[in-house]
C-alpha positions as CSV (number, residue, x, y, z in Angstrom):
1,X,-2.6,6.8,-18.6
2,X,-0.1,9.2,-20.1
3,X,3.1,10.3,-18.6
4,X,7.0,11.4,-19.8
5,X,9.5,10.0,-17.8
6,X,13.1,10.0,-17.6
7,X,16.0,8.1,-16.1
8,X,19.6,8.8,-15.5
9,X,22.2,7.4,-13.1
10,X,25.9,8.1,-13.1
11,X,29.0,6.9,-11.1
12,X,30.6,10.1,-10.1
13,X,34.1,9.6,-8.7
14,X,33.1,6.0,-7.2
15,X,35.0,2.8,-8.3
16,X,31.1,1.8,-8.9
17,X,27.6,2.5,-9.3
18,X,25.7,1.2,-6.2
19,X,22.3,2.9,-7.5
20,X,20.0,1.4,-9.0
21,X,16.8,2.8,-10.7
22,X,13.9,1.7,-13.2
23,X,10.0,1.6,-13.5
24,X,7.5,-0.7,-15.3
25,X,3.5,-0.4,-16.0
26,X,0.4,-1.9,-17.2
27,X,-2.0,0.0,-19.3
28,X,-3.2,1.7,-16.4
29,X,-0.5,1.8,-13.6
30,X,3.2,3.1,-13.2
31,X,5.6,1.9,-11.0
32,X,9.2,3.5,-10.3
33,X,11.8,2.6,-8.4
34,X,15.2,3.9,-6.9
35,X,17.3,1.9,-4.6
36,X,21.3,2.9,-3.2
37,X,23.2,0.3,-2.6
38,X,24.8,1.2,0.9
39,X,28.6,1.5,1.6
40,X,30.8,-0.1,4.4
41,X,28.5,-3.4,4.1
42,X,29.4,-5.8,0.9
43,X,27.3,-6.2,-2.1
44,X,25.2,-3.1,-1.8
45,X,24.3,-3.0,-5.9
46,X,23.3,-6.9,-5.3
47,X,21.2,-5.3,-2.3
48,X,19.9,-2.8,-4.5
49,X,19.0,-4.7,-7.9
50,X,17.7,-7.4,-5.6
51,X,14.8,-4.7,-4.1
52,X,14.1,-3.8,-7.7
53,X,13.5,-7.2,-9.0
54,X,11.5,-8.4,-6.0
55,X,9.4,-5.2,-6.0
56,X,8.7,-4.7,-10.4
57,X,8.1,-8.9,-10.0
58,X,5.6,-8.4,-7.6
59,X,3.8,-5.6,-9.2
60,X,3.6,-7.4,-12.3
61,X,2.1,-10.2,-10.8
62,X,-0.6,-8.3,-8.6
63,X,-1.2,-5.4,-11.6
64,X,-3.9,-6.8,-13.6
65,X,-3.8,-3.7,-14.7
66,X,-4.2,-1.8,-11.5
67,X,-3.1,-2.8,-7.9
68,X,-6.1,-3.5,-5.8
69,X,-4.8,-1.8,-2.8
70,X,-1.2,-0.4,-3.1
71,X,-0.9,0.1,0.8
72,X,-1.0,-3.6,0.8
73,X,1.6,-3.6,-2.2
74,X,4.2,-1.8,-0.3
75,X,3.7,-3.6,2.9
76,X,4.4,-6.9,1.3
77,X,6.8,-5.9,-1.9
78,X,9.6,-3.9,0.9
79,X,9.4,-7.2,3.5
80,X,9.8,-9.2,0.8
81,X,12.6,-7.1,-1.0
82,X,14.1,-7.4,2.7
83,X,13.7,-10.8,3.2
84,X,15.4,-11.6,0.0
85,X,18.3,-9.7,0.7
86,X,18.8,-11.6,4.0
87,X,18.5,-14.8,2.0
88,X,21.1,-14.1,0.0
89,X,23.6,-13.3,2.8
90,X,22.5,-16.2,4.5
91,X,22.9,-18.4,1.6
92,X,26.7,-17.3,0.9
93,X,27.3,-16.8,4.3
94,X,28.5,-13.4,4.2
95,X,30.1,-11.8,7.5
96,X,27.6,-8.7,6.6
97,X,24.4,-8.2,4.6
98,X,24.1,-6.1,1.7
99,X,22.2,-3.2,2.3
100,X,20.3,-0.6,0.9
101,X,17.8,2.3,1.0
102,X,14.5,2.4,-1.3
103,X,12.3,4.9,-2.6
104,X,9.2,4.1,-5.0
105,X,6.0,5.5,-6.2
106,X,2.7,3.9,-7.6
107,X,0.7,6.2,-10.2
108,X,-2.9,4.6,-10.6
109,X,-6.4,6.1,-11.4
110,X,-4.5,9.7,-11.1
111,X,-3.6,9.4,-7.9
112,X,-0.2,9.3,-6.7
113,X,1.1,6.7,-3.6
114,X,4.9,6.3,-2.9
115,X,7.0,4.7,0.5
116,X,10.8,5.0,1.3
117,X,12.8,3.4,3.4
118,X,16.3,5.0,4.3
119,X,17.5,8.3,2.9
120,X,17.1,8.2,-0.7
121,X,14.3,11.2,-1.4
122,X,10.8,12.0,-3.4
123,X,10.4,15.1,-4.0
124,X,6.7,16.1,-5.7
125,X,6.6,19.4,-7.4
126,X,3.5,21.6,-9.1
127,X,4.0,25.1,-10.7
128,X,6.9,25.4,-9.8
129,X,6.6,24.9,-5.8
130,X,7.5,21.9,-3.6
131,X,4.3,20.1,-1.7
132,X,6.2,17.1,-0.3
133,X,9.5,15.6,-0.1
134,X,10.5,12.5,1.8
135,X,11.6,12.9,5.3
136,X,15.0,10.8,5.4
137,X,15.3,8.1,8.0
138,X,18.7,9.8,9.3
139,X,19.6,10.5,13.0
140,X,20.2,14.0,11.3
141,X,17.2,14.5,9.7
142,X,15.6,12.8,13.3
143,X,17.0,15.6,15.3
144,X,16.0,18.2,12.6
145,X,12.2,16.6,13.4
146,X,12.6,16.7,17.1
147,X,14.1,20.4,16.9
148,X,16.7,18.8,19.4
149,X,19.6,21.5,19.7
150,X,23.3,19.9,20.3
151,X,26.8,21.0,19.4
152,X,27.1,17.3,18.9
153,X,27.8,17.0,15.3
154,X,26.0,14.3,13.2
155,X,26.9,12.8,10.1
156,X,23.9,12.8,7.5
157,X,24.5,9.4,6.3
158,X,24.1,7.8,9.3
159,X,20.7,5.9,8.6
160,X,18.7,4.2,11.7
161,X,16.6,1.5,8.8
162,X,17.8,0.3,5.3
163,X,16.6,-3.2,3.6
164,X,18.9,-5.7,4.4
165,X,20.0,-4.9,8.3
166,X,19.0,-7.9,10.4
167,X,16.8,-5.8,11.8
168,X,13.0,-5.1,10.6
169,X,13.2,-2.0,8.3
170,X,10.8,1.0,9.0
171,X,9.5,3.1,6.1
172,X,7.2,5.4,5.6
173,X,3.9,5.6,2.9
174,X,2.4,8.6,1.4
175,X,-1.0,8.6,-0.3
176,X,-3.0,8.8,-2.3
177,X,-2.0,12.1,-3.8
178,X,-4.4,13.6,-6.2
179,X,-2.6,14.3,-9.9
180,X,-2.7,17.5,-11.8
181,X,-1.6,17.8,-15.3
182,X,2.2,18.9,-15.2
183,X,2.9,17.9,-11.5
184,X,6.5,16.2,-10.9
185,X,7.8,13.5,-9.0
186,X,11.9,12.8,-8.7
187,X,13.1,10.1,-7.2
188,X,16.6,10.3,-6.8
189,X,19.8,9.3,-4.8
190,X,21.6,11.1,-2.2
191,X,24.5,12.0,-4.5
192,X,21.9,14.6,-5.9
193,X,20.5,15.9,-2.7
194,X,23.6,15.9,-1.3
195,X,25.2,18.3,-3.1
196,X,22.4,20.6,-4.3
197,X,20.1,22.3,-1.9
198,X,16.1,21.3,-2.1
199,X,15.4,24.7,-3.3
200,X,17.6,24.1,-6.7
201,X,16.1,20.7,-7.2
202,X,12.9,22.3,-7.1
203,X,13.2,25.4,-9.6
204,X,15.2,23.1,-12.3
205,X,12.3,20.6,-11.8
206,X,9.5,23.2,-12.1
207,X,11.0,25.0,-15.0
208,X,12.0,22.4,-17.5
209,X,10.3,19.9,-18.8
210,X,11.9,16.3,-17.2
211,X,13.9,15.2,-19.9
212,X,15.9,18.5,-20.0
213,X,15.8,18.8,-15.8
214,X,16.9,15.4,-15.3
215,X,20.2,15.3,-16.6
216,X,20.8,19.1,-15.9
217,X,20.3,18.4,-12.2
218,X,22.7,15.2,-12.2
219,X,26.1,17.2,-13.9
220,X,25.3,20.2,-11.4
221,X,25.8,17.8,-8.7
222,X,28.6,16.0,-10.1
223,X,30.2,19.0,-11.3
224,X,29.3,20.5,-7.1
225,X,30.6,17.2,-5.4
226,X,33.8,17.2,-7.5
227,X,36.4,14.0,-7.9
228,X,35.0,12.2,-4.9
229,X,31.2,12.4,-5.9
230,X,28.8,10.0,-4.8
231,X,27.0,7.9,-7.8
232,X,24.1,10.0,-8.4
233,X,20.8,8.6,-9.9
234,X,17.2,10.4,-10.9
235,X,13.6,9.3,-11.9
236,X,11.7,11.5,-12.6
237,X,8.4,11.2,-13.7
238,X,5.7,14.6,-15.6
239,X,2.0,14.0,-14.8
240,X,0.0,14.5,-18.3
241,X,-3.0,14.7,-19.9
242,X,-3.8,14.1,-23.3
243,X,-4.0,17.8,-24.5
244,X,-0.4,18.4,-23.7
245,X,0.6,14.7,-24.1
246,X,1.7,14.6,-27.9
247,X,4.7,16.9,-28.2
248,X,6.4,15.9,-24.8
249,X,10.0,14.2,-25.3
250,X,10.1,10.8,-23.1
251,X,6.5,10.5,-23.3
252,X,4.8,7.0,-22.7
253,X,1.2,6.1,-23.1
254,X,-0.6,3.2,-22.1
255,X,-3.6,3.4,-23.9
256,X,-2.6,0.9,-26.4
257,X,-1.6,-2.2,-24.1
258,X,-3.3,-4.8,-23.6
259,X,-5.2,-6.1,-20.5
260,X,-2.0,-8.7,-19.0
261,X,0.6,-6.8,-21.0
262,X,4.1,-5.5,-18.7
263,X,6.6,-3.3,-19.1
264,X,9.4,-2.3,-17.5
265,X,13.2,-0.7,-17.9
266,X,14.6,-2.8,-14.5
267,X,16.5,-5.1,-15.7
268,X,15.3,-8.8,-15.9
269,X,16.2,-11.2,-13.3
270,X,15.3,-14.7,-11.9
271,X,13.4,-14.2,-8.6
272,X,12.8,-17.4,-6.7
273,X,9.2,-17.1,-5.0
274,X,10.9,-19.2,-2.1
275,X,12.7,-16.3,-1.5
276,X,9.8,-13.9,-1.6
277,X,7.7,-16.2,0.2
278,X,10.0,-16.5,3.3
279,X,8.1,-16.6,6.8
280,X,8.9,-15.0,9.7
281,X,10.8,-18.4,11.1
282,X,13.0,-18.0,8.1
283,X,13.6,-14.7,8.1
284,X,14.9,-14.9,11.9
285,X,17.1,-18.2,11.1
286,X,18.8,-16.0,8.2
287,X,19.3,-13.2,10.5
288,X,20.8,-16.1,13.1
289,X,23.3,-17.2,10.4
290,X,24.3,-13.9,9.7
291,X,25.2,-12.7,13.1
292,X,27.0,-16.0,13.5
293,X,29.1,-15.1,10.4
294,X,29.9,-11.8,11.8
295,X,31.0,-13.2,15.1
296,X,33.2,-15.7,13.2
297,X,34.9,-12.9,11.5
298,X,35.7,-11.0,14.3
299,X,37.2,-14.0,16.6
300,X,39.4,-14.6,13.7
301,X,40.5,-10.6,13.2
302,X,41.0,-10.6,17.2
C-alpha cells in the first residue's frame, strides 16, 4: 500500500487550537482522523484528542493488518470515542461535557470507507472534479437537504449530533469507494470550509500535488477569515500506485512493515479499556451525573 499524505493544523486568531488531526497504518491499512473540539462546552481539545486516541487504539488492536469489516470498526470505534468522553465528564463532574465533531477514513485493499459525525467535512477528489463530500450534520445544511425555504436565518454552526452530547450521536458511513491512482481525500475542519467555497478546495486539491495543496489551502483561509479565524486543520491523503509512487514528497509505503507492526502520527495516550468498554447502564449513569451537574450549576447562578 502506497500513499503521500500530509498534515497541517493551525490556530488562526483563537486563544487555542481545539483541532485535532492524525492517522496511523499497518502494512496494509490507513487510518486518518480529524476531530474539532467544539466551542461554548469546556474541554473541547480533551473531547477531541480523546476521539483520536480511542479510535487509532482501537484500530491498532483490530488491524492485524487489515480491519475485518470496517462498518463494524466505525460502529464501535465512534460509541466508544463517545462513551469515553462522557466518562470523563462524569469522572470530574463537569457542569458540561466536552464536545466534538469527527471525521475519519479507512483505506484498505484500494477501497476507500470513511464516517463523520458533526460538521467537520471529507471531500474526495479525481481529475480534478469533486465525487463526494460530507453532508454536515447542521440544521443549515438540514434545510439545504429538505429544500425548506424560510427567511428564518440559520446559523451554520448550529450542529444537531457531536460526540460528547448526552445524547446518542448520529453519523453517517460511506463505502467502500473504489481507489484510482491520483484520487484525493481531505479531511479538514470548518475553519477551511468556512471560509473558502467547495469549488476552491476542489481546484487547489486537483491541481497540486497534497503536500503543496495542503498548506496553500490553510493560509488562504486564514488569510480570508482574518484576526478572528477559526483554527483550521487538513488531512489530506494522494491515492498511488507504484509507478508514480517514488518521486512524490510525503510519500509513505507500507510494503516493508511487518505483519503486527503500527504506526501512527496521533499522539500517544493511555486509554483505559474500562472506558472503551463502558455498557449501555454506564453510559446512561454518566449521562445522569452530568445533567445533575448542570442543574447544580444553574440553581447556584439563579
Amino acid at each position: 500500500m502506497k500513499f503521500s499524505v500530509f498534515q497541517i493544523s493551525r490556530k488562526g486568531g483563537r486563544e487555542k487550537n481545539e483541532d485535532r488531526m492524525g492517522y496511523c497504518y499497518t502494512n496494509s491499512s490507513g487510518l486518518f482522523l480529524l476531530a474539532d473540539g467544539m466551542g461554548g462546552h469546556p474541554e473541547g481539545e480533551v473531547a477531541a484528542q480523546l476521539a483520536l486516541q480511542v479510535i487509532s487504539a482501537i484500530f491498532q488492536k483490530e488491524a492485524h493488518p487489515e480491519l475485518p469489516d470496517v462498518k463494524a470498526f466505525f460502529n464501535a470505534a465512534i460509541m466508544a470515542a463517545h462513551r469515553c468522553i462522557l466518562n470523563y465528564a462524569a469522572d470530574r463532574k463537569l457542569p458540561d461535557t466536552p464536545r466534538t465533531t469527527l471525521v475519519a477514513a479507512v483505506v484498505q485493499g484500494g477501497v476507500a470507507h470513511w464516517a463523520h459525525c458533526g460538521d467537520s467535512r471529507l471531500y474526495f477528489v479525481r481529475d480534478g472534479e469533486m465525487l463526494a463530500r460530507t453532508r454536515d450534520h447542521s440544521h443549515l445544511e438540514q434545510r439545504r437537504d429538505q429544500r425548506r425555504q424560510t427567511n428564518t436565518p440559520v446559523n451554520r454552526n448550529v450542529l444537531y449530533t457531536c460526540l460528547g452530547s448526552p445524547s446518542k450521536p448520529i453519523y453517517d458511513m460511506t463505502g467502500p469507494v473504489p481507489l484510482q491512482q491520483h484520487d484525493k481525500i481531505l479531511l479538514c475542519s470548518d475553519g477551511l470550509w468556512g471560509s473558502l467555497e467547495d469549488i476552491d478546495i476542489v481546484y487547489h486539491l486537483g491541481q497540486k500535488p497534497v503536500s503543496t495543496a495542503a498548506p496553500e489551502l490553510v493560509d488562504r483561509a486564514l488569510e480570508k477569515g482574518g484576526p478572528n479565524s477559526d483554527n483550521v486543520t487538513v488531512v489530506a491523503m494522494e491515492w498511488e500506485t507504484p509507478d508514480a509512487f517514488e518521486s512524490t514528497q510525503g510519500a509513505v509505503s507500507t510494503q516493508n512493515l511487518d505483519d503486527g507492526v503500527f504506526a501512527s502520527t496521533v499522539q500517544a495516550g493511555w486509554v483505559d479499556s474500562k472506558i472503551v468498554d463502558l455498557d449501555d447502564a454506564e453510559i446512561e449513569r454518566s449521562i445522569a451525573e452530568i445533567n445533575e451537574a448542570i442543574k447544580r450549576t444553574a440553581l447556584r447562578k439563579s
